[in-house]
C-alpha positions in Angstrom: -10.0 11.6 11.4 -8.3 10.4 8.3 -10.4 8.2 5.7 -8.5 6.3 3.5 -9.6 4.6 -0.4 -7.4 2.0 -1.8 -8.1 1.1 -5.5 -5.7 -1.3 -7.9 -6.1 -4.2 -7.4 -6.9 -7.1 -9.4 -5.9 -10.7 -11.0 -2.8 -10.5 -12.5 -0.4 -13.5 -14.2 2.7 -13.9 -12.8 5.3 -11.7 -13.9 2.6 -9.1 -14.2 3.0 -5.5 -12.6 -0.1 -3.6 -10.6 -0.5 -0.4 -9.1 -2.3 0.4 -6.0 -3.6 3.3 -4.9 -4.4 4.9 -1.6 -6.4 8.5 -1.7 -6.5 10.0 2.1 -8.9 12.3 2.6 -10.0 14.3 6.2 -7.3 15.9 8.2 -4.0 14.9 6.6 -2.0 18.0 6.9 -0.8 16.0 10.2 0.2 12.3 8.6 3.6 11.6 9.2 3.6 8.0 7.8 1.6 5.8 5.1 2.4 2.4 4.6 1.0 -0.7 2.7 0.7 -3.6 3.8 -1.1 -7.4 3.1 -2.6 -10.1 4.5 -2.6 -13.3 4.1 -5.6 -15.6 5.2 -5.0 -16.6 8.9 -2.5 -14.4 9.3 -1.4 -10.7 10.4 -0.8 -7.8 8.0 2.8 -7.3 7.1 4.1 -4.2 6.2 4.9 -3.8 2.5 6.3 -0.5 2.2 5.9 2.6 3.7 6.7 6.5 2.6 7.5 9.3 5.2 5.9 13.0 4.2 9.4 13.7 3.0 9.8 11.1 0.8 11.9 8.2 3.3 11.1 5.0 2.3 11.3 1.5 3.7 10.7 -1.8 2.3 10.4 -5.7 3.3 12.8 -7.9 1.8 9.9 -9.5 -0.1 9.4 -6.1 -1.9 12.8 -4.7 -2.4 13.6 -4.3 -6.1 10.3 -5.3 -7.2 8.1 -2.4 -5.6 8.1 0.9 -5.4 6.5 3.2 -3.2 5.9 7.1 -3.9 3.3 9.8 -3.0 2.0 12.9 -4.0 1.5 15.5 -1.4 -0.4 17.5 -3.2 -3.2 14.9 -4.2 -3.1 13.3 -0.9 -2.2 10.0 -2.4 0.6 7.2 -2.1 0.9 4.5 -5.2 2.5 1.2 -4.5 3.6 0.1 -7.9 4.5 -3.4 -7.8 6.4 -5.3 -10.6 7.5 -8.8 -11.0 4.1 -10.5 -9.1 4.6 -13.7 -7.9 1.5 -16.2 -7.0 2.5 -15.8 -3.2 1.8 -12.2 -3.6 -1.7 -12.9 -3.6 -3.5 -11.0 -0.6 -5.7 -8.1 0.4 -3.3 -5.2 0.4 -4.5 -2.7 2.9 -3.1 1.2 3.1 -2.3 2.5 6.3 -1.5 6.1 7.9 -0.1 7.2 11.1 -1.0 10.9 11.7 -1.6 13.0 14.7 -4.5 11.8 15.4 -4.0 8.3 15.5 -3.6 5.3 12.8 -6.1 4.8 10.0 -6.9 1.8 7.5 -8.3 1.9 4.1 -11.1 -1.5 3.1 -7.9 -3.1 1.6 -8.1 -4.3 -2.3 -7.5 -7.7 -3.4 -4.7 -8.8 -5.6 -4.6 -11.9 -7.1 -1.6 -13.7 -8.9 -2.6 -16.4 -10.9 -2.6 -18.2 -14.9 
């Protein structure tokens, strides 16, 4: 079992920069992914970004050059740093890992864009 905290979030203006992050805890010497992604009310999670255990990263086109996703092995934690927020970047942002033992999700944090 892997248990996952996200923390971050918040209301930002637009233009405004954020970072999230996601603290696993449990047994994550065998997590192979993490990934971020949001939701939109009435609608499925996207992925954001996500960040192999050796560093390979992936982004949607909505992120690229905007956000950056990195982690830190050795505190068991991924940051999603996202610059450049836009008002229809608003949603619950939710952290996600895939290990051996299955995929776990954090509560999610809420970001809001707004003036």
């Amino acid at each position: 079992q892997v248990q996952l905290v996200e923390s971050g979030g918040g209301l930002v203006q637009p233009g405004g920069s954020l970072r999230l992050s996601c603290v696993a805890s449990g047994i994550v010497s065998n997590i192979y992914a993490t990934g971020w992604y949001r939701q939109f009310p009435g609608k499925q999670r996207e992925l954001v970004a996500s960040i192999t255990r050796d560093g390979s990263t992936r982004y949607a086109d909505s992120a690229k050059g905007r956000f950056i996703i990195s982690g830190d092995n050795a505190k068991n934690t991924v940051y999603l740093l996202m610059h450049r927020l836009q008002f229809e970047d608003t949603a619950t942002y939710y952290c996600n890992v895939d290990s051996a033992y299955g995929s776990f999700w954090g509560q999610g944090t809420q970001v809001t864009i707004s003036s």
